[in-house]
C-alpha positions, 0 to 999 in steps of 0.5 A: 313821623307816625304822629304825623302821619297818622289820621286818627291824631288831632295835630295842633303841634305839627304841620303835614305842609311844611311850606305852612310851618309858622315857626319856620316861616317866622324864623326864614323872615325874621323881625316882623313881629314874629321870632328873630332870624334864628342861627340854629334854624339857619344851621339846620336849613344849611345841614339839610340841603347838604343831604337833600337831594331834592334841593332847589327843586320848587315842585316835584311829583311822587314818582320822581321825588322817590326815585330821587330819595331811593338810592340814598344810602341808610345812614343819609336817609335816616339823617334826612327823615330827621331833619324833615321830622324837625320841619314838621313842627310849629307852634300857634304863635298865640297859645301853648301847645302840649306836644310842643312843651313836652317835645322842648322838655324830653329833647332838653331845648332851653329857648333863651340860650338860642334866641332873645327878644330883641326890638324887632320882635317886641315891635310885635306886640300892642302898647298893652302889651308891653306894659304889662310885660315891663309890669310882669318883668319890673313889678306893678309899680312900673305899669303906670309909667309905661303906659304913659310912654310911647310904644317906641320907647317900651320897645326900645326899654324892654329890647335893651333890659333883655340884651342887658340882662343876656350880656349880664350887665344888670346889676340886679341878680334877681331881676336879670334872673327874671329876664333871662328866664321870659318867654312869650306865653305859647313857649311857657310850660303849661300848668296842669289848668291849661292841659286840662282846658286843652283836653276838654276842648279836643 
């Protein structure tokens, strides 16, 4: 919350207006391009309006929103500033983040065993795109032939091969290995280059 807060901070990782949350607006919708619809959100969002007293409540000012938290006893009231904490948090859909990469690496947070790629959000990316990702996944041999496919059918091919691969029905270890260990560039553990660059430009 102080990083949150605090105005000599420089926040990529954190969003002050929660209602402007990429990653909560992504997992809310759902498809689209963006992150599947995510159970572990969907719990979170159930726990919290369990001890928010303010739910359902579109806007309300300063004065009543604190007299609304102020009789809440310690324990909720910690458990709500934790939650809200939690909303906080976003990711640029594009690149990675630092705070982000360091937050998912202390708090233990493996992304693969909470979502997999499926066709919705792979329909998100370009042709190139996917052929060069059945490239990165299959080798360099594979890359002539996806790009000569329709996007439809990469689409369909790379949300079966990752489901094959989380349902543990390749019959090639190594490759269900490399699936299951994917994830999009922004959620990728930044090498000590990119943190330098991050650096530099901030």
């Amino acid at each position: 919350m102080t990083i949150a807060l605090h105005n000599h901070v420089r926040r990529e990782g954190l969003s002050i207006r929660t209602e402007a949350n990429s990653t909560t607006c992504l997992a809310d919708q759902g498809g689209g391009g963006g992150m599947s619809k995510s159970d572990a959100h969907d719990a979170r969002q159930l726990a919290l309006r369990e001890i928010d007293p303010l739910d359902g409540q579109q806007f309300v000012s300063e004065a009543d929103a604190y007299e609304a938290v102020r009789p809440l006893k310690e324990k909720r009231l910690d458990r709500l500033i934790e939650s809200l904490t939690i909303s906080l948090l976003t990711a640029h859909p594009a690149r990675g983040n630092a705070l982000i990469q360091m937050l998912r690496r202390d708090l233990k947070v493996d992304v693969r065993k909470l979502w997999c790629p499926d066709a919705a959000w792979l329909a998100g990316y370009k042709k190139c795109q996917l052929a060069h990702l059945i490239g990165e996944l299959r080798g360099a041999a594979y890359i002539h032939a996806a790009q000569q496919a329709k996007k439809s059918e990469l689409v369909e091919n790379l949300a079966k091969l990752f489901a094959d691969a989380a349902g543990e029905k390749l019959d090639d270890k190594e490759l269900a290995g490399r699936v299951n260990r994917w994830l999009p560039e922004n959620l990728r553990e930044l090498t000590a280059a990119e943190q330098a660059d991050r650096a530099e430009a901030a």
